[in-house]
PAZAPA-4460 file (N, C-alpha, C; in steps of 0.05 Angstrom, whole numbers, plus 32768, in hexadecimal, padded with zeros to 4 digits):
% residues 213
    n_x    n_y    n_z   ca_x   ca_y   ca_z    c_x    c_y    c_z   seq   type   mol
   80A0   7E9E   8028   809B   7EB7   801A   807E   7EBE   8018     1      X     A
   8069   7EA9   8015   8053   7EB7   800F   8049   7EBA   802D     2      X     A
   804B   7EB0   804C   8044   7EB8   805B   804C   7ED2   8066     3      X     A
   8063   7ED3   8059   806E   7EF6   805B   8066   7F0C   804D     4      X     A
   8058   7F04   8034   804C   7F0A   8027   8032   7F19   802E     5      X     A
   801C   7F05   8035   800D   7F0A   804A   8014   7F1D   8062     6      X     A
   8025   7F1C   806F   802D   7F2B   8086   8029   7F4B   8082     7      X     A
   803A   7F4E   806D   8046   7F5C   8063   8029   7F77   8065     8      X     A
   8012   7F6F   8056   7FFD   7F85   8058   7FEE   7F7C   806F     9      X     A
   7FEE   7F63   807C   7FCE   7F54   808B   7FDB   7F4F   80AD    10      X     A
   7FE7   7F5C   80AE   7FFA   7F56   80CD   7FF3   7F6F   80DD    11      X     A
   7FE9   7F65   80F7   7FE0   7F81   8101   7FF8   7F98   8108    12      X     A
   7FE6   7FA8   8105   8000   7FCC   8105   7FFB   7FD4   8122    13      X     A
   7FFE   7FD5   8137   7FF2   7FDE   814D   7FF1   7FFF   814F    14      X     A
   8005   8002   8140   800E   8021   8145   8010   802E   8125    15      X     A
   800F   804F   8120   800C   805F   8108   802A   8054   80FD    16      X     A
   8035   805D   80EC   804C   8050   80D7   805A   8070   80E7    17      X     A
   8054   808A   80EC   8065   8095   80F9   8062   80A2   8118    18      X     A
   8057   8083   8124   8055   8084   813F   8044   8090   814A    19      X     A
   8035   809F   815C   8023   80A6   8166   8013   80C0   8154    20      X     A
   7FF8   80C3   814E   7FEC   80D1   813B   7FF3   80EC   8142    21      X     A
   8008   80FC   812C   8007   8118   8131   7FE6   8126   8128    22      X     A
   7FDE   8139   8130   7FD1   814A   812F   7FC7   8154   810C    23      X     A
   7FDD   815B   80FF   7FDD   8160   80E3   7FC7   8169   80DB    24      X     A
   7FBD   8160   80C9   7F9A   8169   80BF   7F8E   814E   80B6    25      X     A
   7F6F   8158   80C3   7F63   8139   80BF   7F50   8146   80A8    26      X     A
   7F57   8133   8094   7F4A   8130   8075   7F2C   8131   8075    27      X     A
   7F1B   813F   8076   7F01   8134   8073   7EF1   8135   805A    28      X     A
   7ED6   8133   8059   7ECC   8137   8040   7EC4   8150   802D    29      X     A
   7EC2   8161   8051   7EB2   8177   8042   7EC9   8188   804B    30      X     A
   7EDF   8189   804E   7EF7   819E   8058   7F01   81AE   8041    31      X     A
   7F0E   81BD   8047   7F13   81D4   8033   7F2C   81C0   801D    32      X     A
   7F3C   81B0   802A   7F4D   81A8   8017   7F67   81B3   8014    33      X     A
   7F71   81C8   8018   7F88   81DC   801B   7FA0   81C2   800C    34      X     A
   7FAC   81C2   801C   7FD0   81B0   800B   7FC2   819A   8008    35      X     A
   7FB2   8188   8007   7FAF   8166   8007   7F97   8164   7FEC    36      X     A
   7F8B   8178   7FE6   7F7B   8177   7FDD   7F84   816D   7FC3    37      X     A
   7F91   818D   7FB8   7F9F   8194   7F9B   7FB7   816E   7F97    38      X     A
   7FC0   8168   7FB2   7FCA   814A   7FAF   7FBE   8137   7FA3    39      X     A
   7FAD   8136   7FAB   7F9A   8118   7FB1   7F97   8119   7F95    40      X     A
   7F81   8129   7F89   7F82   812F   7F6E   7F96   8127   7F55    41      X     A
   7FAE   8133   7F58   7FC0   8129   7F49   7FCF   810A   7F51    42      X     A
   7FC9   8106   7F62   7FD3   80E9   7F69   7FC2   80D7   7F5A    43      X     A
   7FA5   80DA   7F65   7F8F   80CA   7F58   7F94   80CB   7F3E    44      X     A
   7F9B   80E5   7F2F   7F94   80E4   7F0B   7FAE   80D5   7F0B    45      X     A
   7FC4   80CD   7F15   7FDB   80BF   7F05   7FCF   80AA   7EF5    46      X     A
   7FC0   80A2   7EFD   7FB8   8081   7EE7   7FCC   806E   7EF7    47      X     A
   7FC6   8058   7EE3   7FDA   803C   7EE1   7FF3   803D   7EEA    48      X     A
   7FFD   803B   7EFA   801F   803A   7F02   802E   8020   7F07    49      X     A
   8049   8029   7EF5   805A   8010   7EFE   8077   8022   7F0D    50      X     A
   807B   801A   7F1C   808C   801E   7F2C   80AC   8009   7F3A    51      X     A
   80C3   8009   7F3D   80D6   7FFC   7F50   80C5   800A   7F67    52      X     A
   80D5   7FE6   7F6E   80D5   7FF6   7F97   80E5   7FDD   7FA8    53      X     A
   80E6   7FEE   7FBB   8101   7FDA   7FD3   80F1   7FD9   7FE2    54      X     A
   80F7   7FBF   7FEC   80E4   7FBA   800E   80F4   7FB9   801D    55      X     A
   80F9   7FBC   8040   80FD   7FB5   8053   80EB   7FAC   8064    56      X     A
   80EC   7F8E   806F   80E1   7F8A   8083   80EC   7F85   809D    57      X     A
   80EB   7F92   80B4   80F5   7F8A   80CA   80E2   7F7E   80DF    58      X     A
   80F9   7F69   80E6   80E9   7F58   80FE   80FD   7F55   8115    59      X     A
   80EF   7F55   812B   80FD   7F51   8141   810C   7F41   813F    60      X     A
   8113   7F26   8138   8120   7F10   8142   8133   7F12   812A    61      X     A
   8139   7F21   811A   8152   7F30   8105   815D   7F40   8108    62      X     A
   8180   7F4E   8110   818C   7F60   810F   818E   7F69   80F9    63      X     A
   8186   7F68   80DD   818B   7F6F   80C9   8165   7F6D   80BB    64      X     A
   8153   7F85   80AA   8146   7F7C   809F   8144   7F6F   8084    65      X     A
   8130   7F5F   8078   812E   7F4C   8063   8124   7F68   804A    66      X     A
   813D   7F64   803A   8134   7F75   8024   8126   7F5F   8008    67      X     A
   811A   7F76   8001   810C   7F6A   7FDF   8106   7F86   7FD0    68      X     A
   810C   7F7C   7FB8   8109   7F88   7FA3   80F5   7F7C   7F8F    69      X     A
   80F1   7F9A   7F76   80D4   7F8E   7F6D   80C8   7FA4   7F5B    70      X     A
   80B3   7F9B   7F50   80A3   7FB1   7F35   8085   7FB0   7F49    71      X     A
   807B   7FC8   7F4E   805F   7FD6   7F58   804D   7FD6   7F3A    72      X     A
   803C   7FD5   7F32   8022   7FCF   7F26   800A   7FD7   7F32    73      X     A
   8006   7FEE   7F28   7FE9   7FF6   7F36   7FD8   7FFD   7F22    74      X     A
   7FBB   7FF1   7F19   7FAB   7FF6   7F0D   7F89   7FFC   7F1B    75      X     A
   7F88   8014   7F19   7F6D   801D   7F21   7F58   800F   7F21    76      X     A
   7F52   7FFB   7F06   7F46   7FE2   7F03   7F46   7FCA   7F10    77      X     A
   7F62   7FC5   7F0E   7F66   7FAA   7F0E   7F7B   7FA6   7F28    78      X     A
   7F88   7FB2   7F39   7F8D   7FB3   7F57   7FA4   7FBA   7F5C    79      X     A
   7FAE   7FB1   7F6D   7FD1   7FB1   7F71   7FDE   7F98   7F74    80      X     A
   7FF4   7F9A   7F5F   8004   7F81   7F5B   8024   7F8A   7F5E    81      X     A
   8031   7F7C   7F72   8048   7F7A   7F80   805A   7F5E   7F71    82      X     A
   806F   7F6A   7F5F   807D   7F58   7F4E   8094   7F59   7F61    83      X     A
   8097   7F42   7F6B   80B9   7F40   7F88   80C9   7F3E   7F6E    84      X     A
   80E6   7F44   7F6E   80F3   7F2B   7F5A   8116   7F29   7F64    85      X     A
   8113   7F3C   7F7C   8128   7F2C   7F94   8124   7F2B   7FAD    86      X     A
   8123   7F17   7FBC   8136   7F08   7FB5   812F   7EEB   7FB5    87      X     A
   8115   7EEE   7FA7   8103   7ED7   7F9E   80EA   7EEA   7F91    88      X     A
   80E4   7ED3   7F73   80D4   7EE1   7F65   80BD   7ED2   7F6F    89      X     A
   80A8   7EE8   7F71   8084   7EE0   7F7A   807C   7EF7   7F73    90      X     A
   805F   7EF4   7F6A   804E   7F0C   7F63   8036   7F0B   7F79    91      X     A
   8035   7F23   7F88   8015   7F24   7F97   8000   7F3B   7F8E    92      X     A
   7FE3   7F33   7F86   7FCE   7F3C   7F83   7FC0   7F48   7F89    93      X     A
   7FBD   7F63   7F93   7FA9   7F62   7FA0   7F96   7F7B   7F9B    94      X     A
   7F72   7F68   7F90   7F69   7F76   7F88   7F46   7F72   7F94    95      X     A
   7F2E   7F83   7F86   7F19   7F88   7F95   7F0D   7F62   7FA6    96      X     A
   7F1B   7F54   7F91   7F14   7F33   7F92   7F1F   7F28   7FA8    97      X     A
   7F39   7F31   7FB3   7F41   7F24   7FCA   7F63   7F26   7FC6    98      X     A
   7F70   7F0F   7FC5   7F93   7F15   7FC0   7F98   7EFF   7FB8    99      X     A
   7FA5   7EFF   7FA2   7FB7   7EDF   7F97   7FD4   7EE6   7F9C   100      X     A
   7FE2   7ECF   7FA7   7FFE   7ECA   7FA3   800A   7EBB   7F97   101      X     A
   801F   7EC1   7F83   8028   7EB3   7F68   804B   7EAE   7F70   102      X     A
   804F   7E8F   7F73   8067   7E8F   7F75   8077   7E94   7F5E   103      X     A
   808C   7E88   7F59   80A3   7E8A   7F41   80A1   7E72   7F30   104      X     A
   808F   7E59   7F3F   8082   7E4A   7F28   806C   7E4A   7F15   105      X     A
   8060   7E66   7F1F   8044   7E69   7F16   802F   7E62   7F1F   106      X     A
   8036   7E4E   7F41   801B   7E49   7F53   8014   7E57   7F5E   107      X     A
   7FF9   7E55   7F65   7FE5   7E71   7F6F   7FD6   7E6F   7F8B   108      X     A
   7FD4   7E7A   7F9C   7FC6   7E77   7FB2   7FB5   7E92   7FB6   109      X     A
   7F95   7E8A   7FAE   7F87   7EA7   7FB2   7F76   7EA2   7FCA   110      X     A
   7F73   7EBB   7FD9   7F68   7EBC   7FED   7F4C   7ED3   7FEC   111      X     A
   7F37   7ECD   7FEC   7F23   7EDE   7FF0   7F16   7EFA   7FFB   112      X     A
   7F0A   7F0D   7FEB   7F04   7F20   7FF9   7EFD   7F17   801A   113      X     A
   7EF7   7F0D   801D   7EDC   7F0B   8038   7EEF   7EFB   8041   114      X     A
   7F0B   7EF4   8044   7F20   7EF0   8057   7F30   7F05   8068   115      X     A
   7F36   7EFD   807B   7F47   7F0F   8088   7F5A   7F1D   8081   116      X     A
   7F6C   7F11   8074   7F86   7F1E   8064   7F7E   7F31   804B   117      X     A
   7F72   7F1D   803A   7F5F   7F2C   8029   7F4E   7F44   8026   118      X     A
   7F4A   7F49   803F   7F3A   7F56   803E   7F46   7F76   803D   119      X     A
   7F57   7F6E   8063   7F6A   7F7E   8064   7F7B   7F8B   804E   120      X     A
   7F83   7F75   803D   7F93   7F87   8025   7F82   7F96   800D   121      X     A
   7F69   7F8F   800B   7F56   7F9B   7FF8   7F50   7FBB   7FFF   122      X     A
   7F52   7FBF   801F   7F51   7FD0   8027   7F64   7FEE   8026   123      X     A
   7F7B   7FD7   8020   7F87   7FE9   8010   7F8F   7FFB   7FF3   124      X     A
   7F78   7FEB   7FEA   7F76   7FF4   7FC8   7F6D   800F   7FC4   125      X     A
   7F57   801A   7FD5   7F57   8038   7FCE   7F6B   8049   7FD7   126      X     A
   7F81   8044   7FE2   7F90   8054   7FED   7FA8   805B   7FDA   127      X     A
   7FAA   8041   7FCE   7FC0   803C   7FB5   7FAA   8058   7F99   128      X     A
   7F99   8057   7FA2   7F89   805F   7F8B   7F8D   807C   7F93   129      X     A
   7F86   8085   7FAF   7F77   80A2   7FB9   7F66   809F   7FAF   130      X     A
   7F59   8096   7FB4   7F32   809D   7FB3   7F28   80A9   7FCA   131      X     A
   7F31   80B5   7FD2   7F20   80C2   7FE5   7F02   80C5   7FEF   132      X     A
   7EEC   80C7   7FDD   7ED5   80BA   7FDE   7ECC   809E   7FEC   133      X     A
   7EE5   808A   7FDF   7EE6   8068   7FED   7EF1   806C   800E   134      X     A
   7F03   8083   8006   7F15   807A   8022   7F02   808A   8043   135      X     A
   7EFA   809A   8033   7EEA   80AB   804C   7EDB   8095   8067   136      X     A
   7EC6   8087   8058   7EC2   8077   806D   7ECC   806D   8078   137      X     A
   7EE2   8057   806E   7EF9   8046   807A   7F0B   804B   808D   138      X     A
   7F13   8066   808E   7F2F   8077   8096   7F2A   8094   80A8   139      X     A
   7F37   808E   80B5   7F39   80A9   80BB   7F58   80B8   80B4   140      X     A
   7F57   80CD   80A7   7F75   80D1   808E   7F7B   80EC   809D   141      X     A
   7F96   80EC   80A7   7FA1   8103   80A9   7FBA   810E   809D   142      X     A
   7FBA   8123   8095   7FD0   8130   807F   7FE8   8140   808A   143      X     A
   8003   813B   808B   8014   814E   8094   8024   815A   807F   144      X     A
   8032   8169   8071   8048   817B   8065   8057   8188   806A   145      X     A
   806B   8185   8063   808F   8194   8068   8092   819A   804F   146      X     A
   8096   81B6   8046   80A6   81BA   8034   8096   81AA   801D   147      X     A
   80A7   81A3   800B   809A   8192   7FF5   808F   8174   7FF9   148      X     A
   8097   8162   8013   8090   8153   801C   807D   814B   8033   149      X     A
   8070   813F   8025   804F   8135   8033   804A   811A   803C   150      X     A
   803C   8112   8056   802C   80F8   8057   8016   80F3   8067   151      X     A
   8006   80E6   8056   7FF1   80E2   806A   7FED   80BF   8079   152      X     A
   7FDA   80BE   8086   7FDD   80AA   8098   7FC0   80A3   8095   153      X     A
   7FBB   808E   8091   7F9E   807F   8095   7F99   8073   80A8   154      X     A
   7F82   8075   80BC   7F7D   8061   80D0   7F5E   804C   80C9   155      X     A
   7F5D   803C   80C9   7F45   8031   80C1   7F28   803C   80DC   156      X     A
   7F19   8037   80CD   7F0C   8044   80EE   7EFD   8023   80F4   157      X     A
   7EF6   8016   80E4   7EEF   7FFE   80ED   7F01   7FEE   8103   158      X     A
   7F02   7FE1   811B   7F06   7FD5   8129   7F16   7FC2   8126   159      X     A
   7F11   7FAF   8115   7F1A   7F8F   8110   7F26   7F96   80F8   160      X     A
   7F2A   7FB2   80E7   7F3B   7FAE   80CA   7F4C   7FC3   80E7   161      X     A
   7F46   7FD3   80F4   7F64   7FE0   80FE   7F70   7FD1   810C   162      X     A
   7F67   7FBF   8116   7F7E   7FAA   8129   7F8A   7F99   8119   163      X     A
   7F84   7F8B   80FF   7F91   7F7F   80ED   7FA6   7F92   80D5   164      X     A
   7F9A   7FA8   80DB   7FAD   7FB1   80BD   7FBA   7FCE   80D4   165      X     A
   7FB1   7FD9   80E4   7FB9   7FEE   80E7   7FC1   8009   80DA   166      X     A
   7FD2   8021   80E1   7FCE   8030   80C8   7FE2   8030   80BD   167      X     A
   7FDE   8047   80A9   7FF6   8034   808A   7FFD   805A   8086   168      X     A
   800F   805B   8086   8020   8077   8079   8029   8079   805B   169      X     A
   8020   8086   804C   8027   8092   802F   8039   80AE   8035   170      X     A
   8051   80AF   8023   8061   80C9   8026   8067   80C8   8010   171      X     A
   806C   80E4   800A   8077   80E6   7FF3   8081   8103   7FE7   172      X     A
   808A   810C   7FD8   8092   812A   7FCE   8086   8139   7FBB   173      X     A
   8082   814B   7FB1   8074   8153   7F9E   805B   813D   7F96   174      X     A
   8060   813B   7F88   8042   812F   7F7E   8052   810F   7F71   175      X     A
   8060   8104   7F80   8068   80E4   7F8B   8067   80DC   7F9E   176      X     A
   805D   80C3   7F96   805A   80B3   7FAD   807B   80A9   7FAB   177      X     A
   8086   80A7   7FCC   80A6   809E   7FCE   80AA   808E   7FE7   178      X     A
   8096   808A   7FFB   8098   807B   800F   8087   806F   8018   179      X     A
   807A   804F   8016   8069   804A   8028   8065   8036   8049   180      X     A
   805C   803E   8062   8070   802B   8074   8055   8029   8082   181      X     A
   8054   800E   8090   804C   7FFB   80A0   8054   7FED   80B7   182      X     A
   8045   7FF4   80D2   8058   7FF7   80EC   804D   7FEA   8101   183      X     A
   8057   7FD7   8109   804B   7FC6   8116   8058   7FD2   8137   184      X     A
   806E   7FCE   8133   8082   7FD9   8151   809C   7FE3   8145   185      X     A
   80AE   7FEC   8154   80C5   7FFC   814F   80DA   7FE5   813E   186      X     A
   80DE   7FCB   8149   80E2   7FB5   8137   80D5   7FA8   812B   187      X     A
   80BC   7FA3   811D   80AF   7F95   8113   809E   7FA9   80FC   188      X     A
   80A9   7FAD   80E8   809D   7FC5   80D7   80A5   7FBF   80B8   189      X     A
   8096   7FCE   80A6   809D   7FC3   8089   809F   7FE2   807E   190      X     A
   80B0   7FE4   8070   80B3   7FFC   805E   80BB   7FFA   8044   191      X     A
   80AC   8006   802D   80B1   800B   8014   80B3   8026   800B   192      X     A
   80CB   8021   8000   80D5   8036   7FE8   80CC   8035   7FC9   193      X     A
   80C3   8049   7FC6   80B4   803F   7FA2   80CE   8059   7F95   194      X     A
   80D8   8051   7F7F   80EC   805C   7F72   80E5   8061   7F59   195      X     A
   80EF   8065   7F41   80E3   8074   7F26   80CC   805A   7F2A   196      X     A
   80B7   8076   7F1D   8097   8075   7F13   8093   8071   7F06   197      X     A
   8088   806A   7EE9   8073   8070   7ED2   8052   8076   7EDF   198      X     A
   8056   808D   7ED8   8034   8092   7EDE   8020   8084   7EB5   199      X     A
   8004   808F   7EBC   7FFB   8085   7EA1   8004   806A   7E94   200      X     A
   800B   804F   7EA3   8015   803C   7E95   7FFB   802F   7E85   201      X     A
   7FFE   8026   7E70   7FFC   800F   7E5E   7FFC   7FF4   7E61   202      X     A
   7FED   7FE5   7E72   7FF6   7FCF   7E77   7FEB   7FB4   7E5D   203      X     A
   7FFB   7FB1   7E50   7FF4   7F99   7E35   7FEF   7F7B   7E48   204      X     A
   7FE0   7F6E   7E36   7FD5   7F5C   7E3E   7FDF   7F47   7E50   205      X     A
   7FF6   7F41   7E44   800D   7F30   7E4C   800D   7F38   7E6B   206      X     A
   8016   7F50   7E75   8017   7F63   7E8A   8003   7F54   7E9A   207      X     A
   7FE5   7F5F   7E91   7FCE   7F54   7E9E   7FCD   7F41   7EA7   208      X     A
   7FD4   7F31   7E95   7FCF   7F0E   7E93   7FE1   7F02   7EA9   209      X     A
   7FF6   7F17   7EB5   8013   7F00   7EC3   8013   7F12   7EDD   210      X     A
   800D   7F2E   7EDD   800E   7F3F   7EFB   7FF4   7F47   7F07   211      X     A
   7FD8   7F43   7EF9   7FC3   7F45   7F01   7FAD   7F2D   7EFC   212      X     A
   7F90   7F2B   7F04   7F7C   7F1E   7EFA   7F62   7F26   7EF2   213      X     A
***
């Protein structure tokens, strides 16, 4: 579990999460903003979120993918924490420090910013955020929309974080986030569904103390 774990953000993507880069609009700093703009904005102000969500992971050497279930934890502060609790309970960490993984006994395996995996997944903390400011250098972000449904696509522009992490797709509807997917090849890909939200959470100490550090 926890090397899947690992996989899961730190496994190279070779390819965009919806296959070769459409055209769409590329995000920049000084652009007018039109549909992504008025987004980004309200995404960013949600605050603290706790969230369900379903995983699928597919791998080649499985006719069937490995599902999990689970509570999302995102704190602007304090990082993103992934509570599994089927079909094995582990908590993973990951924040500006690097990533801990917490089994179901409460043992811990932290891995460092200035590691590979680590790093990779830190990289994904402004994205969970929309900071846009953070992400500009990092990424190159392009924006597509249908109707009420939107996604954009991140590519790292660094070298050695895009061959390790590749790019990562956010979708979602109105002003939710509802899909996030990770694509290595046509079989080898991870997709999450995030289902009811709490935006503005509260996280009490206890919270702190057992899904973050």
């Amino acid at each position: 579990m926890r090397t899947a774990l690992i996989a899961m953000f730190a496994a190279a993507l070779a390819r965009s999460a919806w296959g070769a880069p459409d055209p769409g609009v590329l995000v920049t700093p000084g652009g007018e903003g039109g549909q992504w703009k008025p987004l980004v904005s309200a995404l960013a102000a949600k605050g603290p979120i706790l969230a369900a969500f379903s995983e699928r992971r597919f791998f080649p050497f499985r006719s069937e993918p490995t599902r999990l279930e689970g509570i999302l934890r995102m704190s602007p502060e304090r990082g993103l924490s992934l509570q599994y609790v089927k079909p094995e309970a582990s908590v993973m960490i990951a924040d500006p420090a690097g990533l801990v993984l917490r089994d179901r006994g409460g043992r811990s395996r932290e891995m460092p910013a200035g590691s590979g995996e680590a790093g990779a997944v830190a990289s994904l903390l402004p994205i969970m955020r929309f900071d846009l400011p953070a992400l500009y250098p990092k990424f190159v972000i392009r924006f597509l929309v249908t109707g009420g449904d939107w996604r954009f696509e991140f590519t790292p522009r660094d070298p050695g974080i895009a061959k390790s992490l590749g790019s990562i797709t956010v979708a979602g509807t109105g002003n939710a986030v509802r899909h996030l997917e990770f694509r290595r090849s046509a079989n080898r890909r991870i997709e999450i569904d995030v289902g009811e939200t709490t935006t503005g959470v509260t996280f009490t100490p206890a919270d702190l103390a057992t899904f973050f550090r």
